[in-house]
C-alpha positions as CSV (number, residue, x, y, z in Angstrom):
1,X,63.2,-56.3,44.8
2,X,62.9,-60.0,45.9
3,X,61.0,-61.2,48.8
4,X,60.7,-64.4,50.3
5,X,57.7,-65.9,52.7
6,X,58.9,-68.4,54.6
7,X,57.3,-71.2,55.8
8,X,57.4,-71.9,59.4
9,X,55.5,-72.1,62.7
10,X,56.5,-69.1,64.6
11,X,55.5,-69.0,68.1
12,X,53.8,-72.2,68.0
13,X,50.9,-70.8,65.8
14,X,50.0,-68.0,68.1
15,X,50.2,-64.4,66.9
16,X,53.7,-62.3,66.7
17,X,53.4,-58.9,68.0
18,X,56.5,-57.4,67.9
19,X,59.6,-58.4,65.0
20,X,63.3,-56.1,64.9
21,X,66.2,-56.8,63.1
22,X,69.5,-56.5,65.1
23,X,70.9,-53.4,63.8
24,X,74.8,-54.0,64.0
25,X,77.0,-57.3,64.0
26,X,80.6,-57.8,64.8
27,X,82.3,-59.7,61.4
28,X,81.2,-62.8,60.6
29,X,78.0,-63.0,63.0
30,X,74.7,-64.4,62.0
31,X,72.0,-61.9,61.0
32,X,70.1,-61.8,64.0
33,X,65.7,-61.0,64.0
34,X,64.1,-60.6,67.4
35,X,60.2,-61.8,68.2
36,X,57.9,-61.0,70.2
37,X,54.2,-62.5,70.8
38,X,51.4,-64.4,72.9
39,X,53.0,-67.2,73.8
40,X,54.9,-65.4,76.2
41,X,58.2,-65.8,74.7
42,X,61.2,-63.9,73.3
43,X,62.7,-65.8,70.3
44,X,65.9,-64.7,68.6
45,X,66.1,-66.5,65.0
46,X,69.3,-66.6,62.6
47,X,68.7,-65.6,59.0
48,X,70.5,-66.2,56.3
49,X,70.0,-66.2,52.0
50,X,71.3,-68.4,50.0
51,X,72.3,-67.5,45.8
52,X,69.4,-68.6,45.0
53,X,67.5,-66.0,47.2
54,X,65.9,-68.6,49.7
55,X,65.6,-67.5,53.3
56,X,66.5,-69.7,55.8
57,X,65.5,-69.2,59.8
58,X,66.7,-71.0,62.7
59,X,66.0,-70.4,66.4
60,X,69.0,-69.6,68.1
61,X,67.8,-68.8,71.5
62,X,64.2,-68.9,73.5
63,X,64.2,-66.5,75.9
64,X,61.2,-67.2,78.6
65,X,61.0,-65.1,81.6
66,X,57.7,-63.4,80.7
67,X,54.7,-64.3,82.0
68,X,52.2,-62.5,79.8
69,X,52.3,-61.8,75.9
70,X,55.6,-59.9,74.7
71,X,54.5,-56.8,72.9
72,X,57.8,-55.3,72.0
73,X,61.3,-56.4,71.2
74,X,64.1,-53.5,70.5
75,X,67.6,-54.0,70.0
76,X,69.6,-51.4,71.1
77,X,71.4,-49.0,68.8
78,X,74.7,-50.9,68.8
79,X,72.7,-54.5,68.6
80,X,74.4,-55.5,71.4
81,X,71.3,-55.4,74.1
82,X,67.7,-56.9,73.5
83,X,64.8,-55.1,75.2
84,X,61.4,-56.7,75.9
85,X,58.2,-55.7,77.1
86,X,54.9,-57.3,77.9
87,X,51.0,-57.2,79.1
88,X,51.8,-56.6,82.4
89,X,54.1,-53.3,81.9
90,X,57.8,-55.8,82.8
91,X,60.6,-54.9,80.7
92,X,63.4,-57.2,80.7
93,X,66.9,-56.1,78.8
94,X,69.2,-58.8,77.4
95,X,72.8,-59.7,76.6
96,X,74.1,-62.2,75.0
97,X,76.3,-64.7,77.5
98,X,79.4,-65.2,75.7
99,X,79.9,-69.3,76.4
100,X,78.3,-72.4,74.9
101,X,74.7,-73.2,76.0
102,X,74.5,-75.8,78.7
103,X,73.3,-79.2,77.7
104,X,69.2,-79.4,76.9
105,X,67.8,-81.6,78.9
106,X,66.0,-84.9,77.3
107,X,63.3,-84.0,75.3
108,X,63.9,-80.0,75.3
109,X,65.3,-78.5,72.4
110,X,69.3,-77.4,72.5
111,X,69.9,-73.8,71.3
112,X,72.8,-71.9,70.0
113,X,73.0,-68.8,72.6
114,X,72.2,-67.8,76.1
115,X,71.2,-64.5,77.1
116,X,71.1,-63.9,80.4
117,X,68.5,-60.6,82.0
């Protein structure tokens, strides 16, 4: 069995409470992990291996309409909804919009997907 640790900050240094893979893809979609933690937000990372067995992660969308720590993040059974819940007992569900992300403003990061609540 190989493993890989990668190296990165994930949610800015502040502890992850919650981590699920997305259970089902359609053909040729990114592996997709959903996380969960204190900083309030919902991030949904691409992951991919290389030959040589390196992991590589990439945000691909924040999703920031909590307002207290996520706790939980469950895809659903066909992978194609995201649930998360939080401190204060709000769940949201999630699906993936199916057009390009708008432009980031200056200064703010550009990401690969939109999900909309």
């Amino acid at each position: 069995m190989k493993y890989a640790i990668p190296e990165i900050s994930w949610h800015n240094r502040d502890p992850v409470l919650s981590v699920d893979f997305q259970p089902k893809c359609a053909p040729g979609d990114p592996t997709r992990l959903a996380t969960g933690g204190t900083d309030t937000h919902v991030l949904i990372w691409y992951i991919s291996t290389t030959d040589s067995g390196t992991v590589n992660l990439e945000v691909a969308a924040d999703l920031c309409r909590h307002q207290k720590a996520v706790n939980v993040v469950r895809w659903s059974p066909s992978g194609e909804y995201l649930g998360s819940g939080d401190d204060e007992s709000i769940i949201f569900v999630w699906k993936q919009k199916n057009e390009e992300p708008a432009p980031a403003e200056q200064g703010e990061e550009q990401y690969k997907e939109n999900w909309v609540i």
